[in-house]
N, C-alpha and C positions, 0 to 999 in steps of 0.2 A: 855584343860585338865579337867578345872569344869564341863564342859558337861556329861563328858566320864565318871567320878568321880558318876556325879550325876543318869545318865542315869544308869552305873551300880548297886548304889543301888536300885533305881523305879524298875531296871529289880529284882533284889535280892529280894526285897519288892514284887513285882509280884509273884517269883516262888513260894515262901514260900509259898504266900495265897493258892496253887495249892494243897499244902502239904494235904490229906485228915485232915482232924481232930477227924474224926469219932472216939470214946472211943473203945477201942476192949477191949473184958471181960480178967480179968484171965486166964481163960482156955481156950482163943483163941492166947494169948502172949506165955502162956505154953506148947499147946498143939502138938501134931504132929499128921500127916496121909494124906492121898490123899486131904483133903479140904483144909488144911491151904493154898496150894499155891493160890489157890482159893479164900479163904476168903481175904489172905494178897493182892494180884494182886487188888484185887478189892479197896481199898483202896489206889490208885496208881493212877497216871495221865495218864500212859501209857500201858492198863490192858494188850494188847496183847503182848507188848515187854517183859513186866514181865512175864505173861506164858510162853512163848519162853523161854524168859534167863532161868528162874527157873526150868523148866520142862526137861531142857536139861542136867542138872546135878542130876548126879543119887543121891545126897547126899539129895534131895530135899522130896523127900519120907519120908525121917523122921525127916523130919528137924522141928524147931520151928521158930519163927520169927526171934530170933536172929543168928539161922541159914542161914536162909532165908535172910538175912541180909549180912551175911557174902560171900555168893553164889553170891550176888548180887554186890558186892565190887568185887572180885576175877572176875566177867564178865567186870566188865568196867575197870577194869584195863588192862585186857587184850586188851579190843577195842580201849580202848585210847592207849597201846602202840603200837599197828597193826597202829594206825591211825598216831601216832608220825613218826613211819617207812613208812608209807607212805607218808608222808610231807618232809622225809630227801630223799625219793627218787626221789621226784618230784623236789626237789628245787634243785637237781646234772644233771637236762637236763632241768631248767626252762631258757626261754630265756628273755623273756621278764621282765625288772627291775621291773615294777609294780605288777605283778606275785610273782617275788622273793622275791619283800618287803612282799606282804601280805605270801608268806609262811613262810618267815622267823618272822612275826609275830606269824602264828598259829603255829611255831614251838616254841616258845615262852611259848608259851598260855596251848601248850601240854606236854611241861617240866613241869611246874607248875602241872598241872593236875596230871602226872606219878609219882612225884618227891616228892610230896607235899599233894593237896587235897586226893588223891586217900589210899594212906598210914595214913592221918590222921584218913580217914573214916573207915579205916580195926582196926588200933587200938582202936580208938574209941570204936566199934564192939565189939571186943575180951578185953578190960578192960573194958565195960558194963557202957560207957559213952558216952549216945546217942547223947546228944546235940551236941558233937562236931562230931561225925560218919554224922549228918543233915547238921553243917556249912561246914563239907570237901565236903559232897557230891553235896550239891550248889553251893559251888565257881566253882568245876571242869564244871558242867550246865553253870555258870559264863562265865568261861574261853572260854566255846567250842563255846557259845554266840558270845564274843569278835572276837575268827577266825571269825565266819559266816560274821561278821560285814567288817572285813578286805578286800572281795570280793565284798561288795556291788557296787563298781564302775569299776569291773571285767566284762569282758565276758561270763565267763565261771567258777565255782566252782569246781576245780576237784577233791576236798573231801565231797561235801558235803554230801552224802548219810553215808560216815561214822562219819564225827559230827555229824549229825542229831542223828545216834542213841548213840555215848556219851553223847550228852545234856539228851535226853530220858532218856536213861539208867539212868545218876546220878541224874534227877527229880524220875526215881522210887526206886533207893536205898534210897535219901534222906527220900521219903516216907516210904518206911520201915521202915526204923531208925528209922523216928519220933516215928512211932507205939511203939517205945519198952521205951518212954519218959514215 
């Protein structure tokens, strides 16, 4: 259990240093138009998945960061809970016990996310309280971590293409958020 304890925060400790740091001016926190998604992505660990997510919602066009912020909450919630329903569907024809423990692990792991991380980071967001909109959106990174980890003496992953991009995904809302610290 100390391992697990420990290893999650070294990983916690890791994602954060990921966090850009870079000072964005004023009038790039305030501003809106076709570059912020731009400017913002770029200060992001994952600049493609942020274009994609961001560029897909029309709200994005005049958004500001803490728009841009909120776009980015509202996408991974959504994929964490496609991903939660995909875990509840998998484990009603999973045969194998070793299977069903680690999905009934990452179904675990994706209540917290839904339930929990994801809701803290929107309000966060919208009462203009970053720090904690950056802790919600790492733990849910956290969490999607801990599934991956649940497989590793598996055969086979048969979500991992969509953890993969809720870990992404809340490494680049966390980044956002930061930005607006």
């Amino acid at each position: 259990m100390n391992n697990t304890v420990s290893f999650a925060l070294l990983h916690f400790a890791f994602c954060f240093t990921l966090v850009s740091f870079t000072p964005i001016s004023a009038l790039e926190l305030h501003g809106t138009g076709a570059n912020m998604v731009e400017t913002t992505c770029q200060k992001t660990p994952f600049y493609n998945l942020c274009i994609s997510a961001l560029k897909s919602d029309p709200r994005s066009s005049g958004a500001n960061v803490a728009g841009l912020a909120q776009i980015g909450t509202d996408k991974l919630k959504a994929k964490a809970t496609a991903t939660l329903r995909q875990i509840t569907a998998l484990l009603k024809v999973a045969k194998d016990p070793k299977l069903k423990m680690a999905l009934r692990d990452c179904a675990d792991y994706y209540n917290a996310i839904v339930k929990y991380d994801i809701p803290v980071a929107v309000e966060a967001v919208t009462k203009g309280d970053p720090k904690f909109g950056v802790e919600g959106a790492t733990d849910a990174a956290n969490e999607a971590d801990a599934c991956g980890r649940g497989f590793k003496n598996q055969p086979k992953f048969p979500i991992y293409a969509s953890n993969k991009v809720v870990h992404d995904l809340s490494a680049v809302v966390a980044s956002i958020v930061q930005l607006l610290l």
